[in-house]
N, C-alpha and C positions, 0 to 999 in steps of 0.2 A: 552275339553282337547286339547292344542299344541302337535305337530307331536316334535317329540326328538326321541332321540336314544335308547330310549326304549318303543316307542310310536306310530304308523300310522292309517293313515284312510285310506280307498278306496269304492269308488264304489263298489256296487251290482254286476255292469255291468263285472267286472274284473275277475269275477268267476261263471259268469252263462253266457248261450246261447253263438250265436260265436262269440262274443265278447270277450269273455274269454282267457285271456293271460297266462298259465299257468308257462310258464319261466319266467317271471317275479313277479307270486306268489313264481315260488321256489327261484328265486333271494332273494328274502326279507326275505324270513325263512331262508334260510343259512344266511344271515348277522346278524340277531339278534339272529342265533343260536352261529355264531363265537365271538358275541360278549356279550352283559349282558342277554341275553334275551329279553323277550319283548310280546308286544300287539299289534294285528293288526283288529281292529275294519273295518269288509263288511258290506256295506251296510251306511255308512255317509259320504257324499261328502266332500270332501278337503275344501270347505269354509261353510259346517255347523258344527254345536257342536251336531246335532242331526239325526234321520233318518226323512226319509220323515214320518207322522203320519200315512200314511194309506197302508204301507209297510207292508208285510207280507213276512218269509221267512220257506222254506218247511224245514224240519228234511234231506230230501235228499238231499240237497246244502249244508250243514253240513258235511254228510257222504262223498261226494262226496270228497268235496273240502283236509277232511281229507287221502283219499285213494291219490287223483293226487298228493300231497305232497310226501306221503312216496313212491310212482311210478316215481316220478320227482328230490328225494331230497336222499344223505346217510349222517348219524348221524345225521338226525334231529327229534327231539321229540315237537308234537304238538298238539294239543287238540281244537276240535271247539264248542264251543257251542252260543245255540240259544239266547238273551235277549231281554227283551222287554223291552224299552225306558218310561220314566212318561209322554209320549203325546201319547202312545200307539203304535209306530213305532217298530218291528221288525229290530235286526239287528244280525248277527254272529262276536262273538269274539272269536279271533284264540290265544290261548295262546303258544310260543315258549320259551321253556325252553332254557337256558345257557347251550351248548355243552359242555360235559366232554373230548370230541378230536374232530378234528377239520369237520366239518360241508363241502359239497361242494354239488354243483350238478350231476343228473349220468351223465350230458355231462363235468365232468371234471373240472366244475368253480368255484372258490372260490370266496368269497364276506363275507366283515365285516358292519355292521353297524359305520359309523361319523355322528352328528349330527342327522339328518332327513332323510339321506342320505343312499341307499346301495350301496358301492363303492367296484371293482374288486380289488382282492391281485393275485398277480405272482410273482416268480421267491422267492427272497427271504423271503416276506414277508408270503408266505405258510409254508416256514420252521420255520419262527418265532410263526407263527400260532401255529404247531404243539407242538414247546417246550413249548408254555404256554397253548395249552390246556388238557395236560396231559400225551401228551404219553411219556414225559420225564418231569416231576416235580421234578427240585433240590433239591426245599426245603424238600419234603416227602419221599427222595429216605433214603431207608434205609443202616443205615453205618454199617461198621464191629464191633463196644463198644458197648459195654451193657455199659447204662446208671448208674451205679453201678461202672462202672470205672471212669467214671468222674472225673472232679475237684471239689473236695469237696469245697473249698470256693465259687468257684461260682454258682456251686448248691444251696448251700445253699442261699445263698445271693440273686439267682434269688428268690425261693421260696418264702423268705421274700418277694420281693418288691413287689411278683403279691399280695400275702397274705395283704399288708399293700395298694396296689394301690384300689384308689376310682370308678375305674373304672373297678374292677371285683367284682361279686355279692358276697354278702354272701356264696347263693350253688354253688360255685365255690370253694371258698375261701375254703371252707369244706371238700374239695376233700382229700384222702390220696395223700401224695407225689407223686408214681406214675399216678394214673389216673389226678393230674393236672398238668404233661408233655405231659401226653397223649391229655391231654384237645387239650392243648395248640398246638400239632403235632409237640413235640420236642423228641417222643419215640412214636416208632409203638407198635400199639397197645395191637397185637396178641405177641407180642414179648417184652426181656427184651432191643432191640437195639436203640439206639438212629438216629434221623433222620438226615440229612445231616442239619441241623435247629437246631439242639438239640446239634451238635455238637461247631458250630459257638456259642453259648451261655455258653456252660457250658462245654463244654471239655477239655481236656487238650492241652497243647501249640503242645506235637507230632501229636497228634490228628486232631486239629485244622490246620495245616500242614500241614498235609496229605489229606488235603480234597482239591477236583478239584477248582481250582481258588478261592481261599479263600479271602478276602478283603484284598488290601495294601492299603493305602495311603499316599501317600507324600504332603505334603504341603510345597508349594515354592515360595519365596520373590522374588520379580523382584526391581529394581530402575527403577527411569527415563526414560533409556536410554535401556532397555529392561534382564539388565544383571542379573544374578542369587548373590542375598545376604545372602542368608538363606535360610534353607533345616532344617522341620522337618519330619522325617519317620518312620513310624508303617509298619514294614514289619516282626517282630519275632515271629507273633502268639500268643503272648500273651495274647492278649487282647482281649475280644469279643465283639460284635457291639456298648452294652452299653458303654465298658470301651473306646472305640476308640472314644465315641462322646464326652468324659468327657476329654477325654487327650487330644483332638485336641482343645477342647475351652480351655483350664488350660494352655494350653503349648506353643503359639501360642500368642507372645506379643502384634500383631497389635489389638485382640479383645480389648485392655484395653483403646484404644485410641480413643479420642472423639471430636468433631464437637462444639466449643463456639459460643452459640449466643447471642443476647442482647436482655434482656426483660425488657426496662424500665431503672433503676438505676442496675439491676440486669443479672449478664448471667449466664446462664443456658447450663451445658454441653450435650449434645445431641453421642451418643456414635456412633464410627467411622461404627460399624457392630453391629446390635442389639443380643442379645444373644439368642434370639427366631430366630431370621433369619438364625443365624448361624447355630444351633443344627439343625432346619429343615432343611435348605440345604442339611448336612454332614448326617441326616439320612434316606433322601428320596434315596441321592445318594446310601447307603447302601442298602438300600429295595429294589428301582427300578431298579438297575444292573441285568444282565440275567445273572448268574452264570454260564451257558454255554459257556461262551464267555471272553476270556484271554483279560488281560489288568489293571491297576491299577485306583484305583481315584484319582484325583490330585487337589487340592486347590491350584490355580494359586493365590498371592496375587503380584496386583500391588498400584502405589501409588493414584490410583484413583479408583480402582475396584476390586474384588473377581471374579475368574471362577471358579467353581465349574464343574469339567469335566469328565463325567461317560461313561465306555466303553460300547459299543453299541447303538442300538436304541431304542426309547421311542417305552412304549406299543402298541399293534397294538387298532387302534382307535383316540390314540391320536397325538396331532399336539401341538406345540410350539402352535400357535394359542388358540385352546382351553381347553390349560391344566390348566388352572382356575377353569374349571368345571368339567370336568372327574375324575370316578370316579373308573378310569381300576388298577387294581393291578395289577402284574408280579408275584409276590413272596408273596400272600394272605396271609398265614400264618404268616408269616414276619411281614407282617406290621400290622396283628390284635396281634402280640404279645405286637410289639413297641406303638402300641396305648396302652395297655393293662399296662405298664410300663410306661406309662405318656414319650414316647419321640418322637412321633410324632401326628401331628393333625390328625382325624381317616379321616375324608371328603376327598376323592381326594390327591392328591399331597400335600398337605399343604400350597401350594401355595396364598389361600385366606388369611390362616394367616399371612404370608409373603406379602399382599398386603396391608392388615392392619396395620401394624407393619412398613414397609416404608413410609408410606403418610402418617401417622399419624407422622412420622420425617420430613417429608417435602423431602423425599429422591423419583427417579424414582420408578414407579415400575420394577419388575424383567424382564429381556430379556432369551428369553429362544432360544437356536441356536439348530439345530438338522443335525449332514456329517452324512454322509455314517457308519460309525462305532463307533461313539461318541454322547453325548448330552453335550452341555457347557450352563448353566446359571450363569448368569450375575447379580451381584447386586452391583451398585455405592456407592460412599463412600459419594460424596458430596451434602451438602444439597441442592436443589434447591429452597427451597419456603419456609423460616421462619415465613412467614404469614399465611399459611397450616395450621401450628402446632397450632397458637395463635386459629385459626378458628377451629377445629376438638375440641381441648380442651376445649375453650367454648362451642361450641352445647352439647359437651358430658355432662357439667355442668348444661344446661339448659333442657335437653330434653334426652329421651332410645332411643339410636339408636344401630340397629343389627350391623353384621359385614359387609355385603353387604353395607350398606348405608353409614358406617366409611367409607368404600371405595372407595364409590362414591364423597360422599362429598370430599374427599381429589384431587380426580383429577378436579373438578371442581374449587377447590382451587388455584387450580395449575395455572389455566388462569382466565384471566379477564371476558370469556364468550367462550360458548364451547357448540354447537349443540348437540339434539339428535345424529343425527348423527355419530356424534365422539364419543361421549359416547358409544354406540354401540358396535362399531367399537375396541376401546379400553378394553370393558368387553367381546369381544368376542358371543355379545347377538345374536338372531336371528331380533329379529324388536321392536318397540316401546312397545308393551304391555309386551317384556321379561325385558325391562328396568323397568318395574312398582314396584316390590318387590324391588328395588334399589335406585329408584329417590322420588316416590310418599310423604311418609313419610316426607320428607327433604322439600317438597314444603308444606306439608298438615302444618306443625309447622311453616311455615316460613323461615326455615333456608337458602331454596335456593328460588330464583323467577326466574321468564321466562319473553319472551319475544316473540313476533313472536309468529306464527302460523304453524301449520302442519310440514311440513317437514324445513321449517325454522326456525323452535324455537330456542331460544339460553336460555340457563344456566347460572345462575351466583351465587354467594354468597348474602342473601339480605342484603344491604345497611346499616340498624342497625345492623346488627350480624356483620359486616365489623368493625364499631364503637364500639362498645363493646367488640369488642376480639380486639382492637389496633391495624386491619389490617392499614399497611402502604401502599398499593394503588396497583397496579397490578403485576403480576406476570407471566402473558406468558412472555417465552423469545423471542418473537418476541418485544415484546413493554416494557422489560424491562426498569425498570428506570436508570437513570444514575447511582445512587446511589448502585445501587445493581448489577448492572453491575459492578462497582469497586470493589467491597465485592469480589464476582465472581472471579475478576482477582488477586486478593491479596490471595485469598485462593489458588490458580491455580498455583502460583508464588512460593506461600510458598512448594509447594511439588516437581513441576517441578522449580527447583532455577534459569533456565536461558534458557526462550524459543521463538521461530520468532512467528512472529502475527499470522499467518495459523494455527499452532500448538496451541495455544491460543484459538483460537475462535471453534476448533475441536471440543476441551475439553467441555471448559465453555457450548458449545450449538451452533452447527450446523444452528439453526434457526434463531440465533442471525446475525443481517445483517454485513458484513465484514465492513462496512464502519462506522458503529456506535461501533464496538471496536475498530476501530482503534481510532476516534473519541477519545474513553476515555483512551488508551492509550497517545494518547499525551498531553491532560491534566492530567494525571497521571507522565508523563515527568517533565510539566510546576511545577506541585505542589513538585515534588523532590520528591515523593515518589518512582518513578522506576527511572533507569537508561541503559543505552543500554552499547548493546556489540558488536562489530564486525561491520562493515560498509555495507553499498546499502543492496544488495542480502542475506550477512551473519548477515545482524543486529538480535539480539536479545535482548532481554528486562529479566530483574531480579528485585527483591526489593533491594532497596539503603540499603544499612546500616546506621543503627545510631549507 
């Protein structure tokens, strides 16, 4: 088994004779107590899968190591027990439960588990600590309505959907009215009152109101040139999380507009912002907000990009980095509701669905930025690789591939040839055998071949799958073709109507060499498709009119 973040090995040596480091046993149980919990396997060296065979470990390293914990450790809950290995090696596994508040050492230290990682928390991130792990739960805090006062339409109406959603059981579904609010922790239990959760769903608009930092949203058009055009705003309470994700895709003209590309004698519209991208966005922002903390969400829409911008910080754990794969909720209930009503993916962030759903358009994937008091994610309007799309579409025709491998496939799409390494790098992975559930498959069909050896290997798309899906020839923007470089800048053109080459080549792609768009710039002059404006310093470029 790989070391993760709900996973370690260590030596024998680490908890027997004086060798024994006991502050940094209790290090690691508070990290995996402040975080999902976890397993810490004594007794198997960091580079085996196994114990040595002729290992033997006493019932008293057991007892012991369970006593220096809770003498070492406060609010941590642990359990060790003895196993014997199929080569007949002894070894102790320490099970550390998921802290219900927050976990530290008696000398004062806190520490979460990232990755494989126990890493120290100070100053603010202890406070963040604490709100999410219990000693203040927004979601479950009990409100002043009995549930009985409610909004009857939307009572009602939730009811229906968990009752008709495929993703709650039968003996769910079964429940009386109340006990499946209760299920759900939208009404405390002991009582007829509804939960600060149960209100944002089904309460009434005064209600909904009165509740601490309630969800606003503005969503706001920018032009070109950075200016505000348009302002839609949910700020009256009326609406609760379902309805807000429904009226901000309904209401909201840019979702209906789409990306033409050519397929042959045919083109094919490709949509500006796909409608799964969208909804996840608008309701992770929803879920993952710490309701403790003032501030509105704002869908920034400009003419090349979406920010989706949530006040506060991402869960403790996670990182812009590896929010692909975590798996940390802020507001659990929340989003086992929103899963539960089919509006967000349950896995993590949803984020995997959203990497699938861009590169299978041929679009980046998402950027995700994280200040001081905000998270802003990023998603591009413009397509960068219609060769992607022909390539994803056919493998999907010829062969089952999961969602990881949709994924992967599409970034290697994306360039002409693209190292382990990068791929890595880009999924967030730990080393070559975490790339394995994502690459292997794509080689074992043939879809993808290699090249190189070891840490040189290169990726690419194989050669007949290139021919058969009508890939037209490569696609990193470093070796972009002429061809598609013009596409590029005619689309860039069409939305920024009149911009200097620097500004141009920003856009289009940073990678792209300054001298090779200018390059197609001025045969874009010669051909009369563009025309300039302004002279030396101030020159800029626009499409010509016909």
């Amino acid at each position: 088994m790989k070391e993760n973040s709900l996973y370690d090995k260590k030596s024998l040596r680490e908890i027997t004779g004086k060798s024994a480091d006991w502050n940094e046993v209790a290090k690691d149980c508070v990290a995996f107590s402040n975080a999902q919990g976890g397993v810490i396997d004594y007794g198997i060296e960091d580079d085996a899968d196994a114990p040595p065979a002729d290992q033997k470990v006493s019932e008293d390293v057991a007892i012991n190591l369970e006593n220096k914990i809770s003498g070492k450790t406060l609010n941590v809950s642990a359990h060790a027990e003895i196993l014997t290995h199929e080569n007949g090696g002894q070894y102790i596994r320490l099970h550390i439960a998921r802290g219900t508040s927050s976990a530290s050492t008696t000398s004062g230290k806190y520490f979460t588990r990232v990755s494989d990682n126990s890493i120290p928390l100070t100053g603010d991130d202890i406070t963040r600590l604490s709100a999410e792990k219990g000693y203040y739960r927004w979601e479950d805090e009990e409100s002043k309505w009995s549930w009985k006062d409610a909004n009857k339409e939307k009572l009602k109406m939730l009811l229906q959907n968990l009752r008709n959603s495929n993703r709650v059981s039968d003996f769910v579904k079964q429940k009386e009215d109340k006990e499946l609010l209760d299920y759900y922790f939208l009404t405390v239990e002991e009582s007829d009152k509804m939960t600060n959760l149960g209100v944002l769903f089904i309460g009434t608009q005064s209600q909904r109101g009165r509740l601490m930092n309630a969800p606003v949203v503005q969503c706001i058009q920018f032009d070109q040139y950075g200016d505000k055009v348009w302002k839609y705003l949910i700020d009256d309470f009326t609406k609760n999380p379902q309805e807000i994700i429904e009226a901000i895709w309904n209401n909201v003209p840019v979702w209906r507009e789409s990306n033409e590309i050519s397929d042959g004698l045919f083109r094919k519209e490709i949509p500006a912002y796909d409608e799964a991208v969208v909804r996840e966005l608008t309701c992770n922002a929803l879920v993952h907000r710490p309701y403790t903390v003032r501030g509105d969400i704002f869908i920034n829409i400009h003419p090349d990009r979406i920010e989706v911008v949530n006040p506060g910080a991402l869960p403790l754990g996670v990182t812009p980095q590896n929010i692909l794969h975590k798996t940390v909720k802020r507001n659990e209930h929340f989003a086992n509701l929103c899963y539960a009503l089919r509006m967000m993916e349950r896995e993590g962030s949803g984020y995997d669905k959203m990497y699938e759903v861009l590169l299978s358009n041929g679009k980046q994937i998402p950027i995700v930025e994280e200040g001081d008091d905000y998270v802003k994610a990023i998603v591009g309007r413009r397509i960068i690789s219609q060769e992607a799309i022909k390539v994803i579409r056919y493998a999907l025709l010829v062969t089952e591939l999961r969602q990881k491998q949709i994924i992967c496939l599409g970034l290697i799409a994306q360039h002409e040839s693209i190292s382990a390494a990068d791929l890595i790098k880009l999924l967030n992975l730990k080393n070559r055998d975490a790339l394995s559930p994502w690459l292997d498959k794509l080689v074992d069909d043939g879809i993808v071949e290699t090249s190189g050896r070891n840490r040189g290997k290169e990726y690419r798309v194989n050669a007949s799958v290139l021919k058969l899906s009508d890939y037209k020839g490569t696609t990193s923007l470093k070796r972009i073709e002429p061809y598609r470089l013009r596409e590029l800048i005619i689309e860039d053109l069409k939305i920024y109507e009149c911009s200097g080459l620097k500004d141009i080549q920003q856009r289009i792609g940073i990678e792209i060499p300054y001298k090779k768009v200018l390059e197609q710039i001025k045969a874009m002059l010669s051909d009369g498709i563009i025309e300039t404006e302004g002279e030396n310093r101030w020159i800029k470029y626009k499409l010509k009119k016909r």
